[in-house]
C-alpha positions in Angstrom: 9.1 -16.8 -26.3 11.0 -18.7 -29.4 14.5 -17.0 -28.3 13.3 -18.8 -24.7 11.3 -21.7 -25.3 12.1 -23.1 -21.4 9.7 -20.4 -20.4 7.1 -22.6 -19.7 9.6 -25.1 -17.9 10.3 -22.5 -15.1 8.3 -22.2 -11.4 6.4 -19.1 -11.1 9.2 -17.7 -9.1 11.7 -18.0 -11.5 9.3 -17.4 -14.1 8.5 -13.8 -12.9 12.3 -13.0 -12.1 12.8 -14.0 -15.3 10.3 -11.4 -16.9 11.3 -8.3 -15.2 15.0 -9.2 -15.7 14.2 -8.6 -19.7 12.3 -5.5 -18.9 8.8 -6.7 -18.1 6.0 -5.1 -16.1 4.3 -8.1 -14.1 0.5 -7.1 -13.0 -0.8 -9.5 -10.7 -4.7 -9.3 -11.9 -7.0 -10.5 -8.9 -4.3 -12.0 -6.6 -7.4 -12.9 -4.1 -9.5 -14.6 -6.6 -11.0 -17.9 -4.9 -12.6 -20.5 -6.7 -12.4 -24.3 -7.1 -10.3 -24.5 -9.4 -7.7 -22.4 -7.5 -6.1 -24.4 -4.7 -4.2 -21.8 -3.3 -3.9 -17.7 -3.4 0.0 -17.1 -3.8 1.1 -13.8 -3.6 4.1 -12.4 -4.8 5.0 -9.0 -3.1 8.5 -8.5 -4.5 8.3 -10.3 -7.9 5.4 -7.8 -9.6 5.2 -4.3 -10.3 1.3 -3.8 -9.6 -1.7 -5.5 -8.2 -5.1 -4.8 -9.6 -6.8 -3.8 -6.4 -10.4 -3.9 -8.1 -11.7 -6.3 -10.6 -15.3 -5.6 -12.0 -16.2 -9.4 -11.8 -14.8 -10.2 -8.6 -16.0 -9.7 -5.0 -16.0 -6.9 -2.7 -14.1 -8.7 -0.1 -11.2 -10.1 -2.7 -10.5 -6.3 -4.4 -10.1 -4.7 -0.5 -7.9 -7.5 0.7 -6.2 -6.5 -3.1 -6.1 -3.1 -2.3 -4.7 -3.4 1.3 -2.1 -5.7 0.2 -0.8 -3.4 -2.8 -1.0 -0.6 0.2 1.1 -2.5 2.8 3.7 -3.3 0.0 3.7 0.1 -1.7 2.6 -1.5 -5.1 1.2 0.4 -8.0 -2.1 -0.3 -8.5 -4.6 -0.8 -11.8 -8.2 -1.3 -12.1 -10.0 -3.5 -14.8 -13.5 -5.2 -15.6 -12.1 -8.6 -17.0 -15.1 -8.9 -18.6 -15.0 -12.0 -20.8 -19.0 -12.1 -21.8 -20.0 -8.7 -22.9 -22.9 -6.6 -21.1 -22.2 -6.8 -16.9 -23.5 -5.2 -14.1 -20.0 -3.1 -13.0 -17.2 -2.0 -15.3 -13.4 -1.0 -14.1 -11.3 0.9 -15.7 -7.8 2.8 -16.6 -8.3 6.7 -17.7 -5.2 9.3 -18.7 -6.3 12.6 -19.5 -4.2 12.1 -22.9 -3.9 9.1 -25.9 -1.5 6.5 -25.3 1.1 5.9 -27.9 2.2 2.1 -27.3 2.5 -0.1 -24.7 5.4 1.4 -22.8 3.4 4.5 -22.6 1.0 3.0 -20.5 3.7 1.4 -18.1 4.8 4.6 -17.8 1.6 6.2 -17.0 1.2 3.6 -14.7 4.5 4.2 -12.9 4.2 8.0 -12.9 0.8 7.4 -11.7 -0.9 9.3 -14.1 -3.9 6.8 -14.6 -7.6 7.8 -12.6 -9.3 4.5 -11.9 -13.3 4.5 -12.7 -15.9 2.5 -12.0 -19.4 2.3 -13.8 -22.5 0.8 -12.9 -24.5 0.6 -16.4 
């Protein structure tokens, strides 16, 4: 961000081209979170990598309109919990059957589609 400090000036658009020009992985986490303080859902079929298709803290109906939209657009997809506050009813996760060594590892789980999704009702 200090080599591009007009990061923040961009549109999410440009923003996202931007980010997988330089080698980024874009997730879209939730993409059918509703809330007021949302005024729209934008979605963003050919500017991400992945959609997480269940979020532990969201509802039932937002993760399968998640899932069916990473299906009809043949995204990878990702699982995660989200959680913010500590003990919660359901947990999501990411599992590889081996340790990851950095961050590009995962991607490349990820890609490869190496990862099991789980989720946990504690």
């Amino acid at each position: 961000m200090l080599n591009h400090p007009d990061l923040l000036e961009l549109d999410v658009n440009d923003y996202l081209d931007f980010v997988r020009s330089e080698g980024g992985f874009v997730v879209h986490a939730h993409p059918f979170r509703e809330g007021r303080h949302i005024a729209m859902i934008r979605l963003f079929p050919r500017q991400v990598d992945a959609i997480e298709v269940t979020n532990a803290n969201r509802k039932d109906f937002e993760n399968e309109r998640a899932k069916e939209f990473a299906e009809n657009y043949d995204l990878l997809q990702i699982v995660g919990s989200d959680n913010h506050q500590g003990a919660q009813e359901r947990l999501c996760g990411i599992k590889l059957n081996r340790p990851l060594t950095d961050i590009m590892d995962m991607i490349n789980a990820i890609k490869n589609k190496e990862t099991e999704f789980f989720t946990e009702h504690p």
